[in-house]
N, C-alpha and C positions, 0 to 999 in steps of 0.2 A: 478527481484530483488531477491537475494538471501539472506535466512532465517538467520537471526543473530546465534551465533552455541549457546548462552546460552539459545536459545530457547529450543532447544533438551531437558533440563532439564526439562521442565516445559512441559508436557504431557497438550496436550489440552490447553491451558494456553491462552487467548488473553488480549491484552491491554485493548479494551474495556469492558470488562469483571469484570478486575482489577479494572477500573479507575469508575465502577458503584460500586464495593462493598465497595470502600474506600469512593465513595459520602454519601454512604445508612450508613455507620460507624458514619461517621463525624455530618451526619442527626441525627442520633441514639444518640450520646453522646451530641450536643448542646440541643435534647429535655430534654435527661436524666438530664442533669446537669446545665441547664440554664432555662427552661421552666418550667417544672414542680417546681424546688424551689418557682420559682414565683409565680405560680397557687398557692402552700402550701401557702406560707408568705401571699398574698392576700386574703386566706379563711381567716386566723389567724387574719389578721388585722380587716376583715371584723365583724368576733364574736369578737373580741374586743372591736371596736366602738359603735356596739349596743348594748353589754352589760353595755357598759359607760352610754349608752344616758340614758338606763333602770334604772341603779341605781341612776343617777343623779336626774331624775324626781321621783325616788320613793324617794330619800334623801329632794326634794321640799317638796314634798305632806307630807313628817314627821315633816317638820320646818311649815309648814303653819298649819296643825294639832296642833304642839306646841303651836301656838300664840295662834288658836282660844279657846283649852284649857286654857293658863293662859287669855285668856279675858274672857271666861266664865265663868269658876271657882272661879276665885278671882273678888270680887265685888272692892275693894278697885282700881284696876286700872280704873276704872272709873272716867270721868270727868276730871281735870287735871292730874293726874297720868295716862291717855291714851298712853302715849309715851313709857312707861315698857317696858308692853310687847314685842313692837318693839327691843329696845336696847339688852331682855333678849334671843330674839330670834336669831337676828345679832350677839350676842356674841358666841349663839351658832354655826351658822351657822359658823363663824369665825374658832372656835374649831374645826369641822371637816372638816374643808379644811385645817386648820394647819395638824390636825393628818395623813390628807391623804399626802400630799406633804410632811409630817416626812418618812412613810412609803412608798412612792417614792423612795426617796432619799437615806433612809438607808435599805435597801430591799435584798434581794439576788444579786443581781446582784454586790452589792458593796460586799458583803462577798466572790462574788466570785472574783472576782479581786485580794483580800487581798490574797487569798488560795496561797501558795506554791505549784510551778508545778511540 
């Protein structure tokens, strides 16, 4: 079989050769830009959630703090006025789930949207 003539151009040059550095490329760019984003976005999610679950049990432990303060402090909820402190504390807890789902919602991410590109 005789040698194709555009071979002559390409000193040394084999298909298989070729056809491993385009594989070792193709490996190279699906890890660079498909793999590794994921690894990132999955660290990120990961300290995300935990830092949620932390603040949320440290936002418990300040609302149940609350009550036990307004039942200990104030004698007057005592007895039938026992139900107060409850409602004063659910009001609150209320409040800062409102504040936080305000600041959700109107947050950076909506300001960046609005921005002119």
């Amino acid at each position: 079989m005789k040698t194709p003539p555009w071979r002559k151009y390409l000193p040394g040059a084999s298909f298989k050769r070729d056809v491993d550095e385009i594989r070792g490329l193709i490996i190279a760019y699906i890890k660079e830009e498909t793999i590794q984003p994921l690894k990132d976005m999955g660290r990120f999610a990961l300290w995300g959630a935990a830092g949620s679950i932390f603040v949320g049990f440290g936002a418990t432990l300040l609302l149940l703090a609350a009550l036990r303060f307004l039942q200990e402090q104030f004698p007057v909820f005592r007895g039938t006025l026992s139900w107060i402190p409850y409602l004063i504390v659910a009001v609150l807890a209320l409040a800062v789930a409102g504040l936080t789902a305000w600041r959700i919602v109107s947050g950076s991410a909506k300001r960046r949207l609005k921005a002119p590109k």
